[in-house]
Each structure stands twice: as C-alpha cells, then as structure tokens.
mmCIF file of the N, C-alpha and C atoms, coordinates in Angstrom:
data_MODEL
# 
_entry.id   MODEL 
# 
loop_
_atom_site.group_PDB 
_atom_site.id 
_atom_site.type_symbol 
_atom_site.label_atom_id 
_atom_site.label_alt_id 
_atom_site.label_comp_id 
_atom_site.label_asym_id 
_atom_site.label_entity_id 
_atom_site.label_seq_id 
_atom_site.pdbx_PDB_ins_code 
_atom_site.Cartn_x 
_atom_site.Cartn_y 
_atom_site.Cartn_z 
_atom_site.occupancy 
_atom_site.B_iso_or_equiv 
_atom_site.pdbx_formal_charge 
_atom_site.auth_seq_id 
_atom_site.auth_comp_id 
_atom_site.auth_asym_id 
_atom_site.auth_atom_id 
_atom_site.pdbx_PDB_model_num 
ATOM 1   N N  . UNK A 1 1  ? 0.850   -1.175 0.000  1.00 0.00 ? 1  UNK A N  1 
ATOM 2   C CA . UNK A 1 1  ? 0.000   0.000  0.000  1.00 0.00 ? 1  UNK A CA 1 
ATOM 3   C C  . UNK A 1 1  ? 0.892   1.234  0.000  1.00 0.00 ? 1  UNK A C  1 
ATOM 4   N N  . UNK A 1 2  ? 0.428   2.218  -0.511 1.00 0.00 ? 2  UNK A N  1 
ATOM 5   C CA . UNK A 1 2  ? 1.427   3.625  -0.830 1.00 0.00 ? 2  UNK A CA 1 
ATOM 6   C C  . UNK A 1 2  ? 0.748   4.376  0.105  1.00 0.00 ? 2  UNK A C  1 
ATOM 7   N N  . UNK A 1 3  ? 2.302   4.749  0.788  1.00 0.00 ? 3  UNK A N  1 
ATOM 8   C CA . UNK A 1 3  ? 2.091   5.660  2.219  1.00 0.00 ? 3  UNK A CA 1 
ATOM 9   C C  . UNK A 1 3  ? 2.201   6.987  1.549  1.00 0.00 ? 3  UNK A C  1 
ATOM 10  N N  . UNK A 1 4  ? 1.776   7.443  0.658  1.00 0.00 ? 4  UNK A N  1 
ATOM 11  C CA . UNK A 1 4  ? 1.691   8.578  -0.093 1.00 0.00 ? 4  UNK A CA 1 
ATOM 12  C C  . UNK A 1 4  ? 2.925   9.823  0.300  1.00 0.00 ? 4  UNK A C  1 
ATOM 13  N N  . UNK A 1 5  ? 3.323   10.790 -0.297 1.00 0.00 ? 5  UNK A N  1 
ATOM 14  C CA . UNK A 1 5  ? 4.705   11.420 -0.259 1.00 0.00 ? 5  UNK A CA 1 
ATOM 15  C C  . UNK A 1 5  ? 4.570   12.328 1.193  1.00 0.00 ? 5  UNK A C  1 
ATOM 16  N N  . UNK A 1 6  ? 5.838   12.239 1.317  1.00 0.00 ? 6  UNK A N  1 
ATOM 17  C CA . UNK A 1 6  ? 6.049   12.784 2.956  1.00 0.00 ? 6  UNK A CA 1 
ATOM 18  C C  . UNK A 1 6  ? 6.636   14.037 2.401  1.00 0.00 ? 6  UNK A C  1 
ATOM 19  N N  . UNK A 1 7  ? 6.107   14.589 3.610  1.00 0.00 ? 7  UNK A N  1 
ATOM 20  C CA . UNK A 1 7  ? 5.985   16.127 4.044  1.00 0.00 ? 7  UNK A CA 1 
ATOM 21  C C  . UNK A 1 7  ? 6.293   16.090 5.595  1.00 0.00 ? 7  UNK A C  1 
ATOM 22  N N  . UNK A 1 8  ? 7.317   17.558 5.476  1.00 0.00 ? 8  UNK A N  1 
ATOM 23  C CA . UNK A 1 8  ? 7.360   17.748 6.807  1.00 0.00 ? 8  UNK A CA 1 
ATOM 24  C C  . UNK A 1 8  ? 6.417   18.410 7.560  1.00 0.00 ? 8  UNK A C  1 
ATOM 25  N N  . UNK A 1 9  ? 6.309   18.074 8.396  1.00 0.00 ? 9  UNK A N  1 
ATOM 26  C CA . UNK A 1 9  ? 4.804   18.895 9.345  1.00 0.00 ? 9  UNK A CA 1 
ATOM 27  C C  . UNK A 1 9  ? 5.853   19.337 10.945 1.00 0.00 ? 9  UNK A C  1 
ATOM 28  N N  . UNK A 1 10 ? 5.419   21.049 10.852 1.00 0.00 ? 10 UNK A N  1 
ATOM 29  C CA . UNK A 1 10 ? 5.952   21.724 12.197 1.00 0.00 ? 10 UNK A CA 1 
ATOM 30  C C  . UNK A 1 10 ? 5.760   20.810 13.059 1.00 0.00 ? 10 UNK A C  1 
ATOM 31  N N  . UNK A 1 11 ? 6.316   20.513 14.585 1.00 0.00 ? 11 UNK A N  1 
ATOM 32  C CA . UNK A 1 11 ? 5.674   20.261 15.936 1.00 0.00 ? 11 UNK A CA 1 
ATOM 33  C C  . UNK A 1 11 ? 5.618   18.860 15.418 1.00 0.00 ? 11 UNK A C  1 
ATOM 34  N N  . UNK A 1 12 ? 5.750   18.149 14.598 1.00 0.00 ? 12 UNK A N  1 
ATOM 35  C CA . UNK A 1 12 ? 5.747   16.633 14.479 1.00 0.00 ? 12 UNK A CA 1 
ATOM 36  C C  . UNK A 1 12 ? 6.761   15.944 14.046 1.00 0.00 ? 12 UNK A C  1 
ATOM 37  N N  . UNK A 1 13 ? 7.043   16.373 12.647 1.00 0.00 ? 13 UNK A N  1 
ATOM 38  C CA . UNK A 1 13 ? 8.181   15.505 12.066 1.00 0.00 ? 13 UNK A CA 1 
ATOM 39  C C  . UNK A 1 13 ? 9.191   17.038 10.814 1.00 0.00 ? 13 UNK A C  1 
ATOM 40  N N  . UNK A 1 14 ? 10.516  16.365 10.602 1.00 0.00 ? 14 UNK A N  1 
ATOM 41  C CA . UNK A 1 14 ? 11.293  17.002 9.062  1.00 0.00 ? 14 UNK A CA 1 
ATOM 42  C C  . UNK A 1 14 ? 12.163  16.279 8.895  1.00 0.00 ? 14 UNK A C  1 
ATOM 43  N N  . UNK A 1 15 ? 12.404  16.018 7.640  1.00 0.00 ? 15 UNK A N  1 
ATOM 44  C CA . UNK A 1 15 ? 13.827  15.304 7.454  1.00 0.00 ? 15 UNK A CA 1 
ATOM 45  C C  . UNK A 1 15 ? 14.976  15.896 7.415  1.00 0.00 ? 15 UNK A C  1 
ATOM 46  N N  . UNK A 1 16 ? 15.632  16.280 8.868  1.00 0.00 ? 16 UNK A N  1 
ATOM 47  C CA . UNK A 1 16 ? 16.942  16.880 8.384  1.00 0.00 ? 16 UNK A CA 1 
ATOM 48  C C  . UNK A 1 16 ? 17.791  16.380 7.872  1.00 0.00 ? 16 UNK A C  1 
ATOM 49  N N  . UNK A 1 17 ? 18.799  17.533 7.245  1.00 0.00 ? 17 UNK A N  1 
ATOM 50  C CA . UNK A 1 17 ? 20.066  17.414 6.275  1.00 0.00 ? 17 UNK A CA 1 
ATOM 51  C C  . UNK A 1 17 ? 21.109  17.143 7.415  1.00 0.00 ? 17 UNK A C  1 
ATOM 52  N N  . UNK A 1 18 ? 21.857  16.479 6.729  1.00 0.00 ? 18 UNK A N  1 
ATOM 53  C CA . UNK A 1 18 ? 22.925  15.967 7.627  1.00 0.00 ? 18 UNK A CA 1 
ATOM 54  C C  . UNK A 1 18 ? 24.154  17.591 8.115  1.00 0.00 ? 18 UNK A C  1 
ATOM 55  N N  . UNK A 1 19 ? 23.825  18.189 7.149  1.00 0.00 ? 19 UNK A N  1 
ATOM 56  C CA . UNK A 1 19 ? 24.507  19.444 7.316  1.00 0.00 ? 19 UNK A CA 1 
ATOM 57  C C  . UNK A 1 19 ? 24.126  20.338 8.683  1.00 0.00 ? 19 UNK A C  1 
ATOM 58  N N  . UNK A 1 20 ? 22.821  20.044 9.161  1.00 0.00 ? 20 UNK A N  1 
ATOM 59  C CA . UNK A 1 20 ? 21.651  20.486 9.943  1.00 0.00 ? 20 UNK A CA 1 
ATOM 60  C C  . UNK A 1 20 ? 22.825  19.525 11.152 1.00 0.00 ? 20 UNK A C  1 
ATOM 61  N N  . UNK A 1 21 ? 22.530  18.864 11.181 1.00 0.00 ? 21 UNK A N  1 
ATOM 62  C CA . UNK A 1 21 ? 22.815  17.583 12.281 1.00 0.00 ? 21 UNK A CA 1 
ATOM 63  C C  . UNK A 1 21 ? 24.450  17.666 12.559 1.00 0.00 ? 21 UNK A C  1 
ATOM 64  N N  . UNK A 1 22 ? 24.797  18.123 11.962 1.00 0.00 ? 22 UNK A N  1 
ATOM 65  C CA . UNK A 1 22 ? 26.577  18.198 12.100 1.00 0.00 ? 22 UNK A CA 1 
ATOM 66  C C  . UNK A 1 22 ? 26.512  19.692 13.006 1.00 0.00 ? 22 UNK A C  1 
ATOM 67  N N  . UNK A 1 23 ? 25.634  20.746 12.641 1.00 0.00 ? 23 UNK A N  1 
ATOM 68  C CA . UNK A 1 23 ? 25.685  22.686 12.933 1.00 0.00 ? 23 UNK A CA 1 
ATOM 69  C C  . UNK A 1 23 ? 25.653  21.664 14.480 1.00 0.00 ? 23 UNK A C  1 
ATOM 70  N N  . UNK A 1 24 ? 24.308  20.538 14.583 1.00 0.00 ? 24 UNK A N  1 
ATOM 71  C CA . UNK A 1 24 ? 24.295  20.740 16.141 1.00 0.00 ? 24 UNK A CA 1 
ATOM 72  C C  . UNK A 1 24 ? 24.788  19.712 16.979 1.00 0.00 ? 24 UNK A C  1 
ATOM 73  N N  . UNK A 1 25 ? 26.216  19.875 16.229 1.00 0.00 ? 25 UNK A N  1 
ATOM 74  C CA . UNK A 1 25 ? 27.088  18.762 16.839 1.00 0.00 ? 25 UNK A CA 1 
ATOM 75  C C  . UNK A 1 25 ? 26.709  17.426 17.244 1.00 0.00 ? 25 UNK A C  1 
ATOM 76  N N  . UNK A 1 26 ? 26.160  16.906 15.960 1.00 0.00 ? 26 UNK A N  1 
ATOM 77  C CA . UNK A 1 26 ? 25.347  15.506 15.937 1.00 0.00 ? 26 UNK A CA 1 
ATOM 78  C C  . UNK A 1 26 ? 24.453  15.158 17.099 1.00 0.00 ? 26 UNK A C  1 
ATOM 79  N N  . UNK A 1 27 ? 23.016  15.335 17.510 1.00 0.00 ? 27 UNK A N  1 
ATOM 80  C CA . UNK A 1 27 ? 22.394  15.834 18.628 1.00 0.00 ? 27 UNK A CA 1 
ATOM 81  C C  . UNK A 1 27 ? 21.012  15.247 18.103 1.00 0.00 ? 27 UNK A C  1 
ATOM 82  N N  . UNK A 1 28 ? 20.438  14.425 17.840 1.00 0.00 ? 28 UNK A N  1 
ATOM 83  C CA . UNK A 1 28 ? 19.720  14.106 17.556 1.00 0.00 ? 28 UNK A CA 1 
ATOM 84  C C  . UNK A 1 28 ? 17.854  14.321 18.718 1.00 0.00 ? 28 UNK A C  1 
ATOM 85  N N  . UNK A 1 29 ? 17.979  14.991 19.640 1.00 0.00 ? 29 UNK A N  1 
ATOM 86  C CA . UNK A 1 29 ? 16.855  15.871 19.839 1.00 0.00 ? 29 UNK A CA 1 
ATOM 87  C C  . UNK A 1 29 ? 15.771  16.427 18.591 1.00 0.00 ? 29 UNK A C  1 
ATOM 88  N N  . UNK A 1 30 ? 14.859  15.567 19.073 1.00 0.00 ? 30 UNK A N  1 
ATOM 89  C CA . UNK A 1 30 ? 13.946  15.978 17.558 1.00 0.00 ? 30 UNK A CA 1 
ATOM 90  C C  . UNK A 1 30 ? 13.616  17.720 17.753 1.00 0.00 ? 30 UNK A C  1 
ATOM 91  N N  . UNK A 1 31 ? 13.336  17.870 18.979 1.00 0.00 ? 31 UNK A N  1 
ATOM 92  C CA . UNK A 1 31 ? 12.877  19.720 18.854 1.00 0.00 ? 31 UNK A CA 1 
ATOM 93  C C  . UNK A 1 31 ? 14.167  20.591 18.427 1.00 0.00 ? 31 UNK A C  1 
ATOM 94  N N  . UNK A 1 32 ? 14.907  20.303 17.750 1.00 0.00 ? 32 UNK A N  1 
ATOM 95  C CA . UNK A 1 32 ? 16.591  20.885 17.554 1.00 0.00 ? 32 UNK A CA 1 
ATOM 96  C C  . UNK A 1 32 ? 15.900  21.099 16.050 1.00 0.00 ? 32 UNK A C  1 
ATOM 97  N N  . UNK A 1 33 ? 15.320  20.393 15.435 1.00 0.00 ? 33 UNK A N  1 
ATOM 98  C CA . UNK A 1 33 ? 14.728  19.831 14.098 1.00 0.00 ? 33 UNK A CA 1 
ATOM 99  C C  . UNK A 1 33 ? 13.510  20.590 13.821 1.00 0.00 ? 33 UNK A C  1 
ATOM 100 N N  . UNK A 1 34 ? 12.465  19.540 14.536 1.00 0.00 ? 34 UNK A N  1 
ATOM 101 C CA . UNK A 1 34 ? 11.029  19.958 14.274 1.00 0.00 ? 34 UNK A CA 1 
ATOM 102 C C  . UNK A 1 34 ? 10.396  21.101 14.245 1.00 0.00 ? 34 UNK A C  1 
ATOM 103 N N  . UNK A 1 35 ? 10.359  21.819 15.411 1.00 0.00 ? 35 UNK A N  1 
ATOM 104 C CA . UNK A 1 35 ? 10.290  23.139 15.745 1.00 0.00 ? 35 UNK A CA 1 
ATOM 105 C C  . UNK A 1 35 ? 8.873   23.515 16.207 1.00 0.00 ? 35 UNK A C  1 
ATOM 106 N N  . UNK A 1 36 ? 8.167   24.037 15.869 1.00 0.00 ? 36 UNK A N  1 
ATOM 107 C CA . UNK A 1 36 ? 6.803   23.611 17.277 1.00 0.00 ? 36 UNK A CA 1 
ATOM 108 C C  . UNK A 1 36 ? 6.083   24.152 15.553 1.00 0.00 ? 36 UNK A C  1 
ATOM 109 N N  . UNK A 1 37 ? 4.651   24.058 15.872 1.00 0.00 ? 37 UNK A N  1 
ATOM 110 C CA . UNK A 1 37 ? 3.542   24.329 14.343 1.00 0.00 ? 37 UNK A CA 1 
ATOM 111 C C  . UNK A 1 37 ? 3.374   25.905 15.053 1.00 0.00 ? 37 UNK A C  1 
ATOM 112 N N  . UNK A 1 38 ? 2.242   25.952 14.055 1.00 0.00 ? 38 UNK A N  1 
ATOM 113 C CA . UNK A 1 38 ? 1.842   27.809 14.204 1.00 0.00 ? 38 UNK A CA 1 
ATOM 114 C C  . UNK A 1 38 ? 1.171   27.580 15.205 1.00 0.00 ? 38 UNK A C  1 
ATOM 115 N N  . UNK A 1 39 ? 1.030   28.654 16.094 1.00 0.00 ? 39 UNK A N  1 
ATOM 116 C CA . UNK A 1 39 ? -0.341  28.796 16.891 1.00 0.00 ? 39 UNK A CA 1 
ATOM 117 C C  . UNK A 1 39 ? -1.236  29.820 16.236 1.00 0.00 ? 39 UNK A C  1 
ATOM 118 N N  . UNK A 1 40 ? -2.387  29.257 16.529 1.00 0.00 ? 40 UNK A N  1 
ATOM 119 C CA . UNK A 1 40 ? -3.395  29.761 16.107 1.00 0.00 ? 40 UNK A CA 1 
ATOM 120 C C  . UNK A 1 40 ? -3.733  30.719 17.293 1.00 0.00 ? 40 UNK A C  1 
ATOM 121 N N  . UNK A 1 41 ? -4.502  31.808 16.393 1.00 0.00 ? 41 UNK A N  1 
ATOM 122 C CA . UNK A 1 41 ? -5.356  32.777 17.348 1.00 0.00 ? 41 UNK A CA 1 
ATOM 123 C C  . UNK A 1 41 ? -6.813  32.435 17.486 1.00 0.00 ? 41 UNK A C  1 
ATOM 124 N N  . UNK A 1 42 ? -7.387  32.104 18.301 1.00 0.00 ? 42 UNK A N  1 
ATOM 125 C CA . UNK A 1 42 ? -8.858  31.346 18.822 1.00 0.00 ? 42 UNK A CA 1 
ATOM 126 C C  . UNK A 1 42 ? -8.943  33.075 19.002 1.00 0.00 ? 42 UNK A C  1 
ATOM 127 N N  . UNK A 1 43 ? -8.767  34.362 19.394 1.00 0.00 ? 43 UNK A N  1 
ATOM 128 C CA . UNK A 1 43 ? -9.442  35.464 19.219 1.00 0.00 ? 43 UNK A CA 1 
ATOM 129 C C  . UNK A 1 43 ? -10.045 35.732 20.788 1.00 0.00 ? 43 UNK A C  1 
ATOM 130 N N  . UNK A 1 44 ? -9.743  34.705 21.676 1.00 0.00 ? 44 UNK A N  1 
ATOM 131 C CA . UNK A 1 44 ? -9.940  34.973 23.123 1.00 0.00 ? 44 UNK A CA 1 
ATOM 132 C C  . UNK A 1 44 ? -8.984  35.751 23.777 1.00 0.00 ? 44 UNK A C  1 
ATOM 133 N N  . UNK A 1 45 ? -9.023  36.888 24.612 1.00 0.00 ? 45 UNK A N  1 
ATOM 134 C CA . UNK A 1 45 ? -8.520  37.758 24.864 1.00 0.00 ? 45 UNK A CA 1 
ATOM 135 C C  . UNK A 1 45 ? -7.417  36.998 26.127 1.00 0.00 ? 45 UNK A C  1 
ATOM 136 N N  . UNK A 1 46 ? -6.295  37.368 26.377 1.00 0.00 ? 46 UNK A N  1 
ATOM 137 C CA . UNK A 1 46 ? -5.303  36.129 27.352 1.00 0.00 ? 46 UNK A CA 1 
ATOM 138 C C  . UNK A 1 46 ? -5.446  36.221 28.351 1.00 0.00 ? 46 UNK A C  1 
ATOM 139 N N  . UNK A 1 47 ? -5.938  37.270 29.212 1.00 0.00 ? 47 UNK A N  1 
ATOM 140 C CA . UNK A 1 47 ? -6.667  37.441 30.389 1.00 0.00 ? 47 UNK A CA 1 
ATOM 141 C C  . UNK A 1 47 ? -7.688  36.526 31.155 1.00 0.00 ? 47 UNK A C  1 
ATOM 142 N N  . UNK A 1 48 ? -8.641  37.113 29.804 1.00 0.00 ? 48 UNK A N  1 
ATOM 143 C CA . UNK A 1 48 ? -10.267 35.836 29.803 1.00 0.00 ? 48 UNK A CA 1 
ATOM 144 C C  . UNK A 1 48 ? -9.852  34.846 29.979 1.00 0.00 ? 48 UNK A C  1 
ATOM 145 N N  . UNK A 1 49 ? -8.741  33.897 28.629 1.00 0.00 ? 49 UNK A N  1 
ATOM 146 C CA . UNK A 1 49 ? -8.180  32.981 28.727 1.00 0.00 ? 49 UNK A CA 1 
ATOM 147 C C  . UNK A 1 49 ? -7.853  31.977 29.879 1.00 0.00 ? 49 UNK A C  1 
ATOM 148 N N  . UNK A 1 50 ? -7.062  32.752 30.974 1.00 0.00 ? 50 UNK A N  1 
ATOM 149 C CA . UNK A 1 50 ? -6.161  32.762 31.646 1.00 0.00 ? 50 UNK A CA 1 
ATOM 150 C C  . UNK A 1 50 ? -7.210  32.269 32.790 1.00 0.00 ? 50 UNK A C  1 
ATOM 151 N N  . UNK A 1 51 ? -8.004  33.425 32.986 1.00 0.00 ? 51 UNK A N  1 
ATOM 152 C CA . UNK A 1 51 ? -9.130  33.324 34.109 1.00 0.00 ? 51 UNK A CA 1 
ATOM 153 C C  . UNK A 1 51 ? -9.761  31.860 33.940 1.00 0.00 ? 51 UNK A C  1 
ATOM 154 N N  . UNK A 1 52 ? -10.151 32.015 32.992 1.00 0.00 ? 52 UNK A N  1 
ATOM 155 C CA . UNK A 1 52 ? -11.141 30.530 32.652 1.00 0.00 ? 52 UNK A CA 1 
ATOM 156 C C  . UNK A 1 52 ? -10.323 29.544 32.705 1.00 0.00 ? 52 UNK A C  1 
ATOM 157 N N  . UNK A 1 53 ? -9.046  29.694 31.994 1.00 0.00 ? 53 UNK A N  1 
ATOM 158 C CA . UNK A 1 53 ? -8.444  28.194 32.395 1.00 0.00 ? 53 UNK A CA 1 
ATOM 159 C C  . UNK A 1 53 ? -8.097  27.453 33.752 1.00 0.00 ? 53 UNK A C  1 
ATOM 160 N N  . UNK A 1 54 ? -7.657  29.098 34.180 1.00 0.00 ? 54 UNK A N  1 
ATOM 161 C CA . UNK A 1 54 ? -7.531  29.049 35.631 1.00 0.00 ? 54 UNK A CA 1 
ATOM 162 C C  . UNK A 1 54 ? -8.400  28.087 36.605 1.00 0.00 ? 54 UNK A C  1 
ATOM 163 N N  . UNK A 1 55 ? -9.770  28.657 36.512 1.00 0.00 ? 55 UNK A N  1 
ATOM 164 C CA . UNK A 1 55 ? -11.065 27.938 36.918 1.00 0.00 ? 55 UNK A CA 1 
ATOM 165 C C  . UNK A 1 55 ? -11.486 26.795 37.076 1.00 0.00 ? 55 UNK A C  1 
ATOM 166 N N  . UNK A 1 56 ? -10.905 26.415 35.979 1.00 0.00 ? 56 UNK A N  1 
ATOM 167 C CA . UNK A 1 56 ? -10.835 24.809 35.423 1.00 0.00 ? 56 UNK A CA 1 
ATOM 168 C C  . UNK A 1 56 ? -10.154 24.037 35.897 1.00 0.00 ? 56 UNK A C  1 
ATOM 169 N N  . UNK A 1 57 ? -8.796  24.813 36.348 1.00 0.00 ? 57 UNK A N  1 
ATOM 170 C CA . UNK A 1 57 ? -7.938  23.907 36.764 1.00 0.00 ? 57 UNK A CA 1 
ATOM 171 C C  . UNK A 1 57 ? -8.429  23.636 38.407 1.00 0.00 ? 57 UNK A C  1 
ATOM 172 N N  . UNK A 1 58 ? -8.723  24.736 38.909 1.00 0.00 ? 58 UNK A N  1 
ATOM 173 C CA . UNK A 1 58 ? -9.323  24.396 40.231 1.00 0.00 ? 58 UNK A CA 1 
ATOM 174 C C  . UNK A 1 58 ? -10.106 23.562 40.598 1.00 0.00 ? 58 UNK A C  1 
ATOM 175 N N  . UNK A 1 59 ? -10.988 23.391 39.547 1.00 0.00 ? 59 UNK A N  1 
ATOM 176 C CA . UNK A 1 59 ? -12.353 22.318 39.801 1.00 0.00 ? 59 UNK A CA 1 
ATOM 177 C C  . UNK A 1 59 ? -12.016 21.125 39.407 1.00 0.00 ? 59 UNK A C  1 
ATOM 178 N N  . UNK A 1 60 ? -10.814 21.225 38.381 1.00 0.00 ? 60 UNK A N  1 
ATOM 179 C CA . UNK A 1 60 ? -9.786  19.555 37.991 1.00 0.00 ? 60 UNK A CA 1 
ATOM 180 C C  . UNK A 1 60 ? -9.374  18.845 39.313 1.00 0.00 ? 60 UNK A C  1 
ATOM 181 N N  . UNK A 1 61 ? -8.882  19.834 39.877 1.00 0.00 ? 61 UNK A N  1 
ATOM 182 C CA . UNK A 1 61 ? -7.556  19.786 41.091 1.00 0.00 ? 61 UNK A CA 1 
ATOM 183 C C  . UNK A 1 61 ? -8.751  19.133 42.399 1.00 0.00 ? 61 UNK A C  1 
ATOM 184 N N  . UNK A 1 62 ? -9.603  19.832 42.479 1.00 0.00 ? 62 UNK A N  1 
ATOM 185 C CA . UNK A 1 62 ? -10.901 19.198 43.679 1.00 0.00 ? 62 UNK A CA 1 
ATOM 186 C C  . UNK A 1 62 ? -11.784 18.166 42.983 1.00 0.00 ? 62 UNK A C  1 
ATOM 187 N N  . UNK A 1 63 ? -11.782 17.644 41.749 1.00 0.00 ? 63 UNK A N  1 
ATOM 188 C CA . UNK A 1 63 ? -11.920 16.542 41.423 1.00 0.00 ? 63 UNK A CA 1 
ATOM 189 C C  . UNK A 1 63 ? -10.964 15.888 41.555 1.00 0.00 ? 63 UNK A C  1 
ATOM 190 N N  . UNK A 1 64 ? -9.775  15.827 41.514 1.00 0.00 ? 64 UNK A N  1 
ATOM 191 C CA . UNK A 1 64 ? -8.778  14.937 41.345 1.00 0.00 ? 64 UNK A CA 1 
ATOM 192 C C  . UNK A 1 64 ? -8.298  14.224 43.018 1.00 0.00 ? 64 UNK A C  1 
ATOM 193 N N  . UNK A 1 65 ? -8.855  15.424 43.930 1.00 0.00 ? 65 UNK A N  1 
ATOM 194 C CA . UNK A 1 65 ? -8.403  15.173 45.675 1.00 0.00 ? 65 UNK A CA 1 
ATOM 195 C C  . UNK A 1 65 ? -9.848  13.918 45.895 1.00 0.00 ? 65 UNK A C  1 
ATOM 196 N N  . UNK A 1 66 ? -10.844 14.290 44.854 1.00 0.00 ? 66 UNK A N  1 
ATOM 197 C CA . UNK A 1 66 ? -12.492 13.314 45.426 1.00 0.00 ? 66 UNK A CA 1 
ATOM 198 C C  . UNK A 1 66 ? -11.744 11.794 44.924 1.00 0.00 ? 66 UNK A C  1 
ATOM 199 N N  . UNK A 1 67 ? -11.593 11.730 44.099 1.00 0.00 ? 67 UNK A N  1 
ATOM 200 C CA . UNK A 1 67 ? -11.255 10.575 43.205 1.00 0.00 ? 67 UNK A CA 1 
ATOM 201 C C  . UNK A 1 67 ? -10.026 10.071 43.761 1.00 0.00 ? 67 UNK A C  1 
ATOM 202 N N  . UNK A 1 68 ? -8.615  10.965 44.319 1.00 0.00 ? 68 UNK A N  1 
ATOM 203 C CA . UNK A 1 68 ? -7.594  9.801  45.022 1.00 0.00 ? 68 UNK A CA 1 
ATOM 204 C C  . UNK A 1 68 ? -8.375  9.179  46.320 1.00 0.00 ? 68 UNK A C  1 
ATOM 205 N N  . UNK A 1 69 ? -9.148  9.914  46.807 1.00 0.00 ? 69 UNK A N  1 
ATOM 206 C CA . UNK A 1 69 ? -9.644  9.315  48.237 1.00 0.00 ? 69 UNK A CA 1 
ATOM 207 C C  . UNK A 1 69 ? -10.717 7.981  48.153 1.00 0.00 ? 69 UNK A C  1 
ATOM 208 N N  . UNK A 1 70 ? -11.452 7.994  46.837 1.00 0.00 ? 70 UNK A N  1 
ATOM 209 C CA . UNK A 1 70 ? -12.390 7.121  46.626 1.00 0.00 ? 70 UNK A CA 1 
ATOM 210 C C  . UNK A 1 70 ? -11.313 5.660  46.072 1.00 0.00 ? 70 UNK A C  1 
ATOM 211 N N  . UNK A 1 71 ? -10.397 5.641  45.853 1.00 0.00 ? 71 UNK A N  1 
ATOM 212 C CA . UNK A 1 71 ? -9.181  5.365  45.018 1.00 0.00 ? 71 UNK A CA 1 
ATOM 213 C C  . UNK A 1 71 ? -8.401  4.736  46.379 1.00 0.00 ? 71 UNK A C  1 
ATOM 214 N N  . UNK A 1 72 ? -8.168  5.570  46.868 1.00 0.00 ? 72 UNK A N  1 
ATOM 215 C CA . UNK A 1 72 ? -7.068  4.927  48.504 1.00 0.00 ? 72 UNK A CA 1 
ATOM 216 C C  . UNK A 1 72 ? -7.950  4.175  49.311 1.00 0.00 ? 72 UNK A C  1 
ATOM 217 N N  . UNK A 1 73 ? -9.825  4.534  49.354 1.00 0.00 ? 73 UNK A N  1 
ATOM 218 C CA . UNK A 1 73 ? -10.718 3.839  49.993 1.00 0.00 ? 73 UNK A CA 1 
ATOM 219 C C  . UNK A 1 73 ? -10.754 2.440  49.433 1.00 0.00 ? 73 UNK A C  1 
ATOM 220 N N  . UNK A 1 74 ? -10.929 2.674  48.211 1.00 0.00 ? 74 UNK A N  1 
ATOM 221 C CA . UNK A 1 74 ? -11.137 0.931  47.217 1.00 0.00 ? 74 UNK A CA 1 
ATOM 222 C C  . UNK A 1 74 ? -9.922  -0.160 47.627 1.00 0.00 ? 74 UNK A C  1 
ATOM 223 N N  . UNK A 1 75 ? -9.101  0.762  47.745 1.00 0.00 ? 75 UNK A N  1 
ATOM 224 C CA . UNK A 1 75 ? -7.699  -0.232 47.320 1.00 0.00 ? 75 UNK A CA 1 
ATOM 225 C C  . UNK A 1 75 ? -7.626  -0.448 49.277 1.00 0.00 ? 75 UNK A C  1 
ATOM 226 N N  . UNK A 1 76 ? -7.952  0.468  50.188 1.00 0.00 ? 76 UNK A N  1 
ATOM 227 C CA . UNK A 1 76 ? -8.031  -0.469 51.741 1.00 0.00 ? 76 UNK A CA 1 
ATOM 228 C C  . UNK A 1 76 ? -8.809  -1.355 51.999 1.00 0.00 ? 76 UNK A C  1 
ATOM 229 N N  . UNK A 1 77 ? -10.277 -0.849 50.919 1.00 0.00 ? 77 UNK A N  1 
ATOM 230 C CA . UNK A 1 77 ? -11.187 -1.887 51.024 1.00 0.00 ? 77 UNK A CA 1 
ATOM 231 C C  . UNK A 1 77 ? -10.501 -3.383 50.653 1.00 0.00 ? 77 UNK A C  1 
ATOM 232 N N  . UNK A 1 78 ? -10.126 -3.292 49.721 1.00 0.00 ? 78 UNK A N  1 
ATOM 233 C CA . UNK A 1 78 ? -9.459  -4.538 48.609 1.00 0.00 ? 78 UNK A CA 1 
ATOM 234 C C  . UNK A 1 78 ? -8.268  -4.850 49.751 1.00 0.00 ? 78 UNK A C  1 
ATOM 235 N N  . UNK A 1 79 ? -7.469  -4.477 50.539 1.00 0.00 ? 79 UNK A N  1 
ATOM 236 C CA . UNK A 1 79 ? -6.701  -5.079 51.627 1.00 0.00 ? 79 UNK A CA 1 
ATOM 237 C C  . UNK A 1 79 ? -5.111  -4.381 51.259 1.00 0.00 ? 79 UNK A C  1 
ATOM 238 N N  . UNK A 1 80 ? -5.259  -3.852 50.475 1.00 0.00 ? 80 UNK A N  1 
ATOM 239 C CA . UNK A 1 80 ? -3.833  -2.957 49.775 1.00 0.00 ? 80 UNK A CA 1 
ATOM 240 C C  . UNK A 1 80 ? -3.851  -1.424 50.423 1.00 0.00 ? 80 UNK A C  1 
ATOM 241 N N  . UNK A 1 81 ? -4.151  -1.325 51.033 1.00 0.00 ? 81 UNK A N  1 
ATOM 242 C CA . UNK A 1 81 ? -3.680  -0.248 52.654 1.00 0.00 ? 81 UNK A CA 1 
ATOM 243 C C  . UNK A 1 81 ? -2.268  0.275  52.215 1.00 0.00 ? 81 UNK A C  1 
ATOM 244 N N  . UNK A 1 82 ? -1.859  1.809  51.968 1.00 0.00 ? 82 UNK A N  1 
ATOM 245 C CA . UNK A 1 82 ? -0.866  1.899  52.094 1.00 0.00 ? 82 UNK A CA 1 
ATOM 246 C C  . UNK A 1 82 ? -0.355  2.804  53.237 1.00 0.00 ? 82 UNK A C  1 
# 
C-alpha cells in the first residue's frame, strides 16, 4: 500500500540534512529539528483565557483530591492499605 509522499509537518516531524545535524554537533533531539507548528489565534482575549483556564484547573484539582480518596478507599477496602 502507498504511504503517499512525505511532508514535513511543524511540531511533528522534518527530514533533516545531515549538514543540519553536524551545525548541532550531531544531537539528535527531535525539537533541535522539528520546531513547534503555528499557533493559532482562537481570538480569546489572554486574560479571559487565563481566568477561565484558571477555573478549570481548580475544579480539575478538587476533582482529582475526590477521586484519590475514593481510590485509597477501594484499594483499603481490597486489603492494599498503604
């Protein structure tokens, strides 16, 4: 089956030149290479952003304290007590 022609894609893959690979004193670190893709502008202001992600992470973080405890309960239940 034909893996159809390769292209380099930012943030994933490129085929460097060995000329490339010698500048960085043979170093084979793909981000030396790849280099990250574009970011996009979603048009949300970084503040807003920031706030809201913020938010999120808080309510992650107090989900995440419900769930180790239900988690450390199962596993004393089960006899694995740590």
């Amino acid at each position: 089956e034909d893996a159809g022609d390769y292209a380099d894609v930012p943030g994933f893959c490129k085929a460097a030149k060995i000329d490339d690979i010698r500048k960085h004193g043979h170093v084979l670190t793909p981000g030396r290479y790849v280099g990250a893709e574009a970011a996009e502008d979603d048009g949300e202001p970084f503040e807003e952003k920031m706030k809201r992600l913020a938010a999120t992470l808080r309510e992650q973080q107090k989900e995440a304290v419900k769930l180790d405890a239900a988690i450390a309960a199962n596993l004393k239940e089960l006899g694995y007590a740590g």
